[in-house]
N, C-alpha and C positions, 0 to 999 in steps of 0.2 A: 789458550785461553785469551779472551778479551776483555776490557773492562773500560770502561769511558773515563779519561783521565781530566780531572776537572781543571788542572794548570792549562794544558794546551787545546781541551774543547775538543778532543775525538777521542775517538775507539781503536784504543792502541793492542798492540799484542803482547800479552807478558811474558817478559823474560828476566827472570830474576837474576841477580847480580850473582847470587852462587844460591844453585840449585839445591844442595846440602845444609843453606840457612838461610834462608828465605823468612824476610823479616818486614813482620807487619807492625802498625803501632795505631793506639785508636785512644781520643782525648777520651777521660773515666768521667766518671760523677764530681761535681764537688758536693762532698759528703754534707749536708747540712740540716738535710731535709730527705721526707720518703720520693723515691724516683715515681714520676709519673709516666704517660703513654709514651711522651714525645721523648723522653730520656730512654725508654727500654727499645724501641727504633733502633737505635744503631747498637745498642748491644746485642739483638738481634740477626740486625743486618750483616753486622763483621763476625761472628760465631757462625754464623753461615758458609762468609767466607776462608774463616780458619777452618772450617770442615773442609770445604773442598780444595782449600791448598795442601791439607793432612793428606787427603784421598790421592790428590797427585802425586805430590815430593816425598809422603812419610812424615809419619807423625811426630818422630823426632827428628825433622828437616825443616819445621815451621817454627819460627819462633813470633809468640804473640805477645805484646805487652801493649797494654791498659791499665792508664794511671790511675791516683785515685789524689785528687786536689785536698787536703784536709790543712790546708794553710790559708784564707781568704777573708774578704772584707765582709764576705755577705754569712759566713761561718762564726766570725765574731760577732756580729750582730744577731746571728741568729744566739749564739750561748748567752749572749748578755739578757734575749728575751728570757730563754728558759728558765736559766737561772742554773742550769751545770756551768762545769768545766767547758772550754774545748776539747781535752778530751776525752770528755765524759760524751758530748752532744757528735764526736768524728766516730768514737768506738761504736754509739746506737746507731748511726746509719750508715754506717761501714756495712755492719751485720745485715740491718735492714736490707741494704744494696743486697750484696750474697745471696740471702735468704731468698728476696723475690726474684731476681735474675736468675737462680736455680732453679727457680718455678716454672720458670719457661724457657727451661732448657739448655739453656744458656752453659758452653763450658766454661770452667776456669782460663782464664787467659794462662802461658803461658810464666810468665812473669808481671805482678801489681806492682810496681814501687810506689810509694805516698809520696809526696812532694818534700814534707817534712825530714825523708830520708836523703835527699838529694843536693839539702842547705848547700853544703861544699862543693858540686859543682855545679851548683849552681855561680856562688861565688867566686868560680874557677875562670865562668864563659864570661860572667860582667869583667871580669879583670882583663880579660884578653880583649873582649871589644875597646874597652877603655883603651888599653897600649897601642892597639892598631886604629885608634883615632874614629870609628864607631860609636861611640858612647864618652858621656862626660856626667861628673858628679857637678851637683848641683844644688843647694836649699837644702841641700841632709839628703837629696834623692841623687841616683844615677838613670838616667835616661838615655834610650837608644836615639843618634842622632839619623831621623829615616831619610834624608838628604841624603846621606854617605851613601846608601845603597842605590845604586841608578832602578835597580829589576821593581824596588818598592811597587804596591800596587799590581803586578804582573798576574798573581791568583785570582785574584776581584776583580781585575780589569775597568780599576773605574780611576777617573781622573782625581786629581788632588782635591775639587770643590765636593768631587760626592768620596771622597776618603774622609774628609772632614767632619761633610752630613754623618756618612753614618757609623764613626768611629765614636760619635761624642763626648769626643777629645775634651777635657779638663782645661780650661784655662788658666794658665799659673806663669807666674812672674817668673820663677826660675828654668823656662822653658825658653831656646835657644829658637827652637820654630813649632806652634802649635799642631803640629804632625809628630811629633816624639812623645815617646811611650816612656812607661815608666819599667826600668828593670828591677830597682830598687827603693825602696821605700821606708823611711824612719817610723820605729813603733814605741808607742808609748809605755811607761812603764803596765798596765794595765793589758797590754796588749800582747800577742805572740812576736817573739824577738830573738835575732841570733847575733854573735858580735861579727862584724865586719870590718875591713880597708876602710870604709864608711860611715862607718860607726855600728849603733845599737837597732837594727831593722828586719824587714821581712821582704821575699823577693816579689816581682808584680808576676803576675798570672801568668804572662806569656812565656818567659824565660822557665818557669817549672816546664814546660813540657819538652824544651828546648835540651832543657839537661837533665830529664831521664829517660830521653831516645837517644840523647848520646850515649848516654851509661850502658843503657843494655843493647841497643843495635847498630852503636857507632855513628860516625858523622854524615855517614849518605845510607841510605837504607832502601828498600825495595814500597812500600807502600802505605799511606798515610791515610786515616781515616778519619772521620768524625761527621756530626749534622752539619747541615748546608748553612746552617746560621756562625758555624762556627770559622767559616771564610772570610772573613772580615768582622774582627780585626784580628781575631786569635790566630790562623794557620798562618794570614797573611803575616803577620808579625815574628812566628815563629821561625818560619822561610827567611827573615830578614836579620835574624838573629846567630840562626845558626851557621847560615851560607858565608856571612862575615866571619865568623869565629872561625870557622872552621877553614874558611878560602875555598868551600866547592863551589861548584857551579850547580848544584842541586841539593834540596837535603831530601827529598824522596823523590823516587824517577813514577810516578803513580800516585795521583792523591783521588780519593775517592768519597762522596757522599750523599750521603740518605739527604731524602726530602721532608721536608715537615710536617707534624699530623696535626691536624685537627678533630676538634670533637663534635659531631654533627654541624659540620660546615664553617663554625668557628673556632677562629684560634685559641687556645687555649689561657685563660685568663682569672685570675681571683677574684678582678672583678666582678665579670661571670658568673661563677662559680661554678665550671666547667671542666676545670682541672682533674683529672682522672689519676690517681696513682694507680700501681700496680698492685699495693698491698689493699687499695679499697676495691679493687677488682674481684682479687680473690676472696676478699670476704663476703662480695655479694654472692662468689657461688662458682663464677668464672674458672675455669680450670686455666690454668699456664700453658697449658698445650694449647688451647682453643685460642686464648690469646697471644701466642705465635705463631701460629697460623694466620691469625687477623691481622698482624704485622707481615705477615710474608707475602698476602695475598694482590697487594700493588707489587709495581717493580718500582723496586730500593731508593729512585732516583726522583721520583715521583713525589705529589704531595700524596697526604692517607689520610683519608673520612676513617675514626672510629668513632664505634657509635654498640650501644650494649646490642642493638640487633643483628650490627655484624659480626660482633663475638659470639651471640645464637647459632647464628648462621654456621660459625666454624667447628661451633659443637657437632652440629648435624652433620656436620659432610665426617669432622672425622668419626662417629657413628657409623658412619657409613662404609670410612676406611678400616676401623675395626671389626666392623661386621662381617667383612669380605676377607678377613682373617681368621673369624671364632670358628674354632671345631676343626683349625686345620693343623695338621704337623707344617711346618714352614720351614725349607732348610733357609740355609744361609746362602746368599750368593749375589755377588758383584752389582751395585749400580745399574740399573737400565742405562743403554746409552744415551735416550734419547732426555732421558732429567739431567745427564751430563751436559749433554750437549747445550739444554737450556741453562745452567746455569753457571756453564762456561763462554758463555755469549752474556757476559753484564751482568750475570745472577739474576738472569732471567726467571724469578719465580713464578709468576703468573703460567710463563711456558710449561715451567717444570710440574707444577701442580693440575693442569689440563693434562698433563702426562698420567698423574697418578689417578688422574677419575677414571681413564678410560681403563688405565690397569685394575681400577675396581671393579667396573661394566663387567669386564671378562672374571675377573677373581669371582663375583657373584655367580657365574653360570655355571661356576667348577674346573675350571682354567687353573693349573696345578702352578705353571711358570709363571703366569701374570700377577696371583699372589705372591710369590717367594718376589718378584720382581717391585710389587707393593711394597712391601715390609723395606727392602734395603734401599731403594729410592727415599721411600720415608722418612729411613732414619738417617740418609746422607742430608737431608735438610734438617734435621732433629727433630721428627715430627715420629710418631708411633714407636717409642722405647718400652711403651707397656704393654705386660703380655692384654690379648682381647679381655678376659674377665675380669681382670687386676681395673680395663679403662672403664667397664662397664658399670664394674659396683663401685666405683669411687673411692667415695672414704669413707662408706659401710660399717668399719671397724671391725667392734664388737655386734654390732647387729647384726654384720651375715649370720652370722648363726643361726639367730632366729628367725632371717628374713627364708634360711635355708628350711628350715621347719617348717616355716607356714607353705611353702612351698611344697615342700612331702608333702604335706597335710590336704593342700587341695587336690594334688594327684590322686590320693589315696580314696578324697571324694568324688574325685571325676571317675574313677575306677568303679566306685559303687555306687555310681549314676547317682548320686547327690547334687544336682548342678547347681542347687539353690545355696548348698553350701559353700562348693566351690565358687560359686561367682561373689559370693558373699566376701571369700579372703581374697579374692583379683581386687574387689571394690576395696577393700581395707588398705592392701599394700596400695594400688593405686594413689590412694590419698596422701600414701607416707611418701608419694614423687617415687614407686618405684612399678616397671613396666616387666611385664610379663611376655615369654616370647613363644609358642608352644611351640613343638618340634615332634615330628615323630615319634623319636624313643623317649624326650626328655624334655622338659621344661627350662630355659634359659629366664635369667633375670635382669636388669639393668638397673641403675638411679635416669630418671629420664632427663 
């Protein structure tokens, strides 16, 4: 396998530190708010590649952890709008998160730790940068001093004038050099707070992720993941934090990340009002699956135009790829190579889904192998888990039943050369968005 490592700027070969735990780690949500487009991207993207590193080492040979930030400035400020608890406003879109990242497919990571579990060591790494002359308290705060570290900047590769620009670094009197971060932070009685070496506080952003990839995958680990925004100043900061603490000379030998979406050509903004969640997606009607696919359809690295036409668009195709399914028995059987191969080259999906069209070409013409080869390619990207008529009627419910009746009902007129009747309930279901398919011996149904 290869995969473009974004510290050193090539296309490196993986080889994991120990093949039998092979350890991934991907920044989570901070819980505050429903996840939009650009938030379900990389939980996307890295579910992808927890599948295919399952598929290679064994499914319990991978271990995945994905935080979940429920400590934060912008958390507070969002409870204070509500008018909940914290966590009252962390537990609603904790769920929230779950719930729609289930929607599209999305496994459980592995291992979640909340940040909030991690207080202690957190407070374990600031104490050790402190003694080892990285970090000093300061104004009720403790800040990383990013001088110590020479590599600083090494991920981002950008000098100290554009680290500045675009860290927009906080100007404060108790700061030693306006490049130092904050690991710690005084909170008010009103505010979320644990007791410290330092008093009454809460820890800054960077240092949670820092110490619960040490907790569950130790001080150097095989592969880091998150959005491409999250390079500066968060990976880079976290790289600086924990390579001190810890004395390596790396903390992930592989950092890897998704490019940023957009929604018809703009960046995604309130101002706008552009901003696409996943939970207002599905309520328009959008399936989870169609909108995984419309995430997978650039390659990972890439920026992604979404747009409702091209979630349309993914409806259609997998209609297509269920089609080339319905009516068949399907054994089970191994991965095509050639979706391997694509998505063992960078997670090449674009590759790998030109794979799956043409396995449908052939599945259509009656090609026994090229379906069985559909189906498991499919679902090695998480794509086709439902059986054909389970994707075809939807969420039907309670109305298959009668959608199955009127069904009989017009056979039974087409039968007795009634066509005026029969066309009559094609025009009715029609209206109720539901599509009719005849067939030789039977009539098939869909939601269109």
């Amino acid at each position: 396998m290869r995969f473009y490592n974004s510290l050193t700027r090539r296309t490196e070969i993986f080889v994991p530190l120990d093949p039998e735990r092979v350890r991934l780690y991907v920044c989570g949500p901070t819980v505050y708010d429903f996840a939009h487009i650009g938030n379900a991207r990389p939980v996307v993207v890295f579910d992808l590649l927890f599948r295919l590193l399952r598929h290679r080492f064994g499914e319990g040979q991978v271990i995945y952890a994905r935080n979940i930030t429920d400590v934060d400035d912008k958390i507070v400020a969002a409870a204070a709008t509500s008018g909940e608890t914290i966590e009252q406003l962390t537990g609603r879109t904790a769920r929230a998160f779950h719930d729609d990242m289930a929607a599209l497919g999305a496994l459980p990571p592995s291992v979640e730790p909340r940040a909030t579990q991690a207080i202690a060591e957190m407070i374990d790494l600031i104490g050790v940068l402190i003694a080892k002359g990285h970090a000093y308290a300061a104004g009720g705060h403790v800040l990383f001093a990013a001088g110590s570290f020479p590599d600083y900047g090494a991920l981002s590769r950008r000098g100290r004038d554009a680290l500045l620009a675009g860290a927009r670094i906080e100007v404060a009197p108790y700061k030693r050099d306006s490049m130092d971060f904050v690991l710690w932070k005084p909170s008010t009685g009103e505010q979320p707070g644990w007791d410290s070496p330092w008093g009454r506080g809460r820890p800054g952003w960077h240092i949670e992720c820092s110490a619960m990839a040490w907790r569950h995958l130790g001080p150097v680990f095989d592969i880091h993941g998150g959005g491409l925004d999250l390079i500066f100043p968060h990976h880079e900061n976290e790289i600086a934090q924990s390579r001190c603490a810890h004395g390596s000379g790396r903390m992930a030998q592989l950092w890897m990340h998704n490019g940023y979406v957009v929604v018809d050509g703009e960046k995604m903004s309130k101002s706008l009002g552009n901003v696409l969640t996943v939970r207002q997606l599905l309520a328009e009607g959008h399936s989870g699956e169609a909108i995984r696919l419309a995430l997978l359809s650039g390659h990972y690295r890439q920026p992604l135009d979404v747009t409702r036409g091209k979630l349309r668009e993914a409806k259609v195709q997998l209609d297509r790829f269920y089609g080339a399914l319905r009516g068949r028995a399907v054994p089970a059987v191994a991965p095509p190579a050639a979706v391997l191969e694509a998505l063992e080259e960078d997670l090449n999906t674009p590759k790998a889904l030109a794979v799956l069209h043409a396995l449908a070409n052939r599945a259509h013409r009656g090609d026994a192998a090229a379906t069985a080869a559909l189906q498991s390619g499919g679902r090695l990207l998480g794509l086709l888990p439902a059986g054909p008529e389970d994707w075809f009627r939807g969420d039907a419910g309670a109305a298959a039943a009668e959608i199955e009746a009127l069904v009989a009902a017009r056979q039974e007129a087409r039968r007795a050369r009634d066509f005026v009747r029969a066309d009559r309930i094609r025009d009715n279901l029609k209206a109720r968005g539901i599509e009719l398919e005849d067939g030789p011996q039977e009539t098939a149904w869909r939601r269109a």
